[in-house]
C-alpha positions as CSV (number, residue, x, y, z in Angstrom):
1,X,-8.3,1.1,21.7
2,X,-8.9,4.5,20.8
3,X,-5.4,5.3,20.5
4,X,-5.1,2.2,17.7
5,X,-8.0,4.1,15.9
6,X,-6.8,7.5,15.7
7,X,-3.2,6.0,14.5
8,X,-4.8,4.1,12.0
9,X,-6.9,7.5,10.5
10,X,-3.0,9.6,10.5
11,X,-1.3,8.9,6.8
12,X,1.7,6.5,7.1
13,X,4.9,8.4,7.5
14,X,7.5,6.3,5.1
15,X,10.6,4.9,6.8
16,X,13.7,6.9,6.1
17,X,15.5,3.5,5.5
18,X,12.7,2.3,3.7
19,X,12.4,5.9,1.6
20,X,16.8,5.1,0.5
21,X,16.0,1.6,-0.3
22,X,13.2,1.9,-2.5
23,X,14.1,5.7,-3.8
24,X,17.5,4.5,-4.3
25,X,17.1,1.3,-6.5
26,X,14.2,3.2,-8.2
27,X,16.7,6.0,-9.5
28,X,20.2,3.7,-10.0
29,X,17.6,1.6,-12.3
30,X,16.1,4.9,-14.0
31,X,19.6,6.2,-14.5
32,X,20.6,3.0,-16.1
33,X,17.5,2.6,-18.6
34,X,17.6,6.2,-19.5
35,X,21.8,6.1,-20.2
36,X,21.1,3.0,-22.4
37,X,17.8,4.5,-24.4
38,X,19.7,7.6,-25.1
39,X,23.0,6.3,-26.1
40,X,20.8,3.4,-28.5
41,X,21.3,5.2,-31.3
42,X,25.0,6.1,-30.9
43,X,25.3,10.1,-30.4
44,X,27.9,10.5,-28.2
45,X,28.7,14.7,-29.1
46,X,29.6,16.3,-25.9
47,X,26.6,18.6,-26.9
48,X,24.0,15.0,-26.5
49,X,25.9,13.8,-23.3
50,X,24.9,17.4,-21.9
51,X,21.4,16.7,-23.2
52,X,21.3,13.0,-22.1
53,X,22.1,14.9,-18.6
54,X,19.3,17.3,-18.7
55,X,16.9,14.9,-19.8
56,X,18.0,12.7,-16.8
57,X,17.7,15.3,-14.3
58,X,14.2,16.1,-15.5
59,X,13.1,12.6,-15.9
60,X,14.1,11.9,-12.7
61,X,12.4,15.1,-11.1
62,X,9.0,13.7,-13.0
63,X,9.6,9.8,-11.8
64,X,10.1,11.6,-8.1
65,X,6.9,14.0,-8.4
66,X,4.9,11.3,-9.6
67,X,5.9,8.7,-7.1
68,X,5.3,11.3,-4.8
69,X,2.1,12.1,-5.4
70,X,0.9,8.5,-5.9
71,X,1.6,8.0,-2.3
72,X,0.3,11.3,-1.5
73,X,-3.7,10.6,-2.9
74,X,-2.8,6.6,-2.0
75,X,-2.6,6.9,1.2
76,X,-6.5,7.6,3.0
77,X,-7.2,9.7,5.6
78,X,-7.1,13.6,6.6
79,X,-4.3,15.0,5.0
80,X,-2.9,18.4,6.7
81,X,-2.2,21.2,4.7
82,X,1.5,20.8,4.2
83,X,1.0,16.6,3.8
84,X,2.0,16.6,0.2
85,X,5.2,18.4,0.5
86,X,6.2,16.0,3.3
87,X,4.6,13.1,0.7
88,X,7.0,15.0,-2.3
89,X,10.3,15.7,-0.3
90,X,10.6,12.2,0.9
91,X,11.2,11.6,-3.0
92,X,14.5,12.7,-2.5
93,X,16.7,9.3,-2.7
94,X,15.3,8.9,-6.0
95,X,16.7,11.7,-7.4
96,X,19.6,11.2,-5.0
97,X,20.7,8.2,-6.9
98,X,21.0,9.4,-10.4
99,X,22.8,12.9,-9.5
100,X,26.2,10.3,-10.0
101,X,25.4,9.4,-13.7
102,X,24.1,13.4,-14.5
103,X,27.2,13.6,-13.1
104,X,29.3,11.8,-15.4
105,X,26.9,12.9,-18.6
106,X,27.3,16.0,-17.8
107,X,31.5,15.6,-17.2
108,X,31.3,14.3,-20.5
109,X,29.0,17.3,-22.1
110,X,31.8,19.8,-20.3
111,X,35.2,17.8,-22.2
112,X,36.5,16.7,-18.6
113,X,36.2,12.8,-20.3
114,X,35.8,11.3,-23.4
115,X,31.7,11.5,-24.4
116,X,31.9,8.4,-26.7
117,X,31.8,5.2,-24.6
118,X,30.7,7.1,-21.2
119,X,27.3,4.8,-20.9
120,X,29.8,2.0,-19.4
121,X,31.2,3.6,-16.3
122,X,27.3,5.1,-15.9
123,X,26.6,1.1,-16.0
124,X,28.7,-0.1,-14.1
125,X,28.7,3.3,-11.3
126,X,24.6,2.4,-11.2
127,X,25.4,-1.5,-10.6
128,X,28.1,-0.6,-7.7
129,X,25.1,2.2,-6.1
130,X,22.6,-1.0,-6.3
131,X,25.3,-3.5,-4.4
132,X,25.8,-0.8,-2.1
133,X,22.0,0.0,-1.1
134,X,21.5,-3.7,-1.2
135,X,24.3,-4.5,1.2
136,X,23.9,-1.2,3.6
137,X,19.8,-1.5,4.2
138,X,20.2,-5.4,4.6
139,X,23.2,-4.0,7.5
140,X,20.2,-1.6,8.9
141,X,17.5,-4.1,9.2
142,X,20.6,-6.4,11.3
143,X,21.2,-9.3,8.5
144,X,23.9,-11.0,8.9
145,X,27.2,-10.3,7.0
146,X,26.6,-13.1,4.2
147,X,23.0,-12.0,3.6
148,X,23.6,-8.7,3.1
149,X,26.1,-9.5,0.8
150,X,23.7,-11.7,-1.2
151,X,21.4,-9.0,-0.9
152,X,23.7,-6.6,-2.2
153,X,24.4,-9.2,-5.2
154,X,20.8,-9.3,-6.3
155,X,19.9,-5.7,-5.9
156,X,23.1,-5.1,-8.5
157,X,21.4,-7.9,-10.6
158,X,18.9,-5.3,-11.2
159,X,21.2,-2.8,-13.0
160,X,22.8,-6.1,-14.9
161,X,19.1,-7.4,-16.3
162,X,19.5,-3.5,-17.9
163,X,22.8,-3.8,-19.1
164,X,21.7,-6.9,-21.1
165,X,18.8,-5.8,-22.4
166,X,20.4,-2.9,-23.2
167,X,22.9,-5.1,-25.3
168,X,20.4,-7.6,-26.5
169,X,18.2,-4.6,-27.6
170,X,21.0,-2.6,-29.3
């Protein structure tokens, strides 16, 4: 009895599956929301795709230090000294999962692609890294083949809700 006390009184160390998953669809979603708000008013100059990038990167450094620390003071208990930079590091699928569309801003900001029209292959890249997370953390947790798959197809639904709004709003 002792032992369930003292485990209850540690913080909760986060899954690393669990960390993927949620960082993962957090950051494809972010990337999405933040390509559509910053291409809403139609500046597409290589010199705003390599600010839509920046602003990405730090958004997403924010969104990852925040979440962080949310779980850091959420969680109750002692907290040893190095506790919150555990709690902040395990951020990192978050900003993991939008390092593909700063990616292609940025390719876009440097001339290696057209910048006009690159907020459709961010799209659709965040709606394939959705299916994907869906399908592979459904795999982990041993769904079957067809669940994960339907898994996969609602996660993706995610970054397609954004897509639409993102036309609707537009």
């Amino acid at each position: 009895m002792a032992d369930s006390t003292s485990a209850a009184a540690e913080p909760r160390g986060h899954d690393t599956r669990e960390a993927v998953l949620f960082g993962g669809v957090y950051g494809a979603v972010l990337s999405s929301s933040m390509v559509a708000a910053l291409t809403q008013y139609g500046h597409s100059s290589q010199a705003d795709r390599r600010y839509d990038a920046l602003w990405l990167l730090v958004t997403a450094l924010a969104s990852a230090l925040a979440h962080g620390y949310a779980h850091y003071i959420a969680e109750r208990g002692p907290h040893r000294g190095w506790d919150v930079l555990r709690t902040l590091v395990d951020e990192w699928p978050l900003v993991a999962a939008v390092i593909p569309t700063i990616f292609i801003l940025a390719g876009a900001g440097w001339g290696w692609w057209p910048a006009n029209g690159v907020e459709y292959p961010a799209f659709v890249l965040n709606i394939l890294i959705l299916f994907v997370l869906g399908l592979v953390t459904a795999r982990w947790s041993a769904r079957t083949w067809p669940v994960a798959v339907l898994t996969g197809a609602v996660d993706a639904l995610l970054g397609v809700v954004v897509v639409v709004a993102n036309a609707l709003i537009h």
